[in-house]
Phi, psi and omega in degrees: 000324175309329177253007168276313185240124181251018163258017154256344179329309186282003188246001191304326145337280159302002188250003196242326161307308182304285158354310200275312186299288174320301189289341163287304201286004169262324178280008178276331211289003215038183180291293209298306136005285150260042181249346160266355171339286196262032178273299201305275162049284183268330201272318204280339167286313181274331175299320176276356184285278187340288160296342169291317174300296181312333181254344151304321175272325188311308169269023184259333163286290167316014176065330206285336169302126212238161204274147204260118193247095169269035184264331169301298170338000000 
């Protein structure tokens, strides 16, 4: 997250803790539980991988996909 918001940089410790906390205090909650916890989560995660691909290939068929130079980058 730190290198997506780079004004957490200096809390990353704690952001990695609070995390870590959330997700012990989502698995105690048992399973079914956190299973429902962690579904969105997970469905909104594989649903956008899912559009991202899908939209890679769309402009990648439209011509529009341009070659990523990472020295520019």
């Amino acid at each position: 997250m730190a290198s997506a918001i780079p004004a957490i940089g200096p809390y990353k410790l704690e952001v990695t803790v609070g995390v870590v906390l959330l997700m012990a205090f989502g698995n105690l909650r048992g399973l079914k539980e956190a299973g429902r916890a962690f579904a969105v989560p997970t469905y909104l995660f594989s649903g956008i991988v899912i559009v991202m691909i899908v939209v890679g290939l769309i402009r990648d068929l439209m011509g529009n996909l341009q070659p990523v130079r990472p020295a520019r980058a």
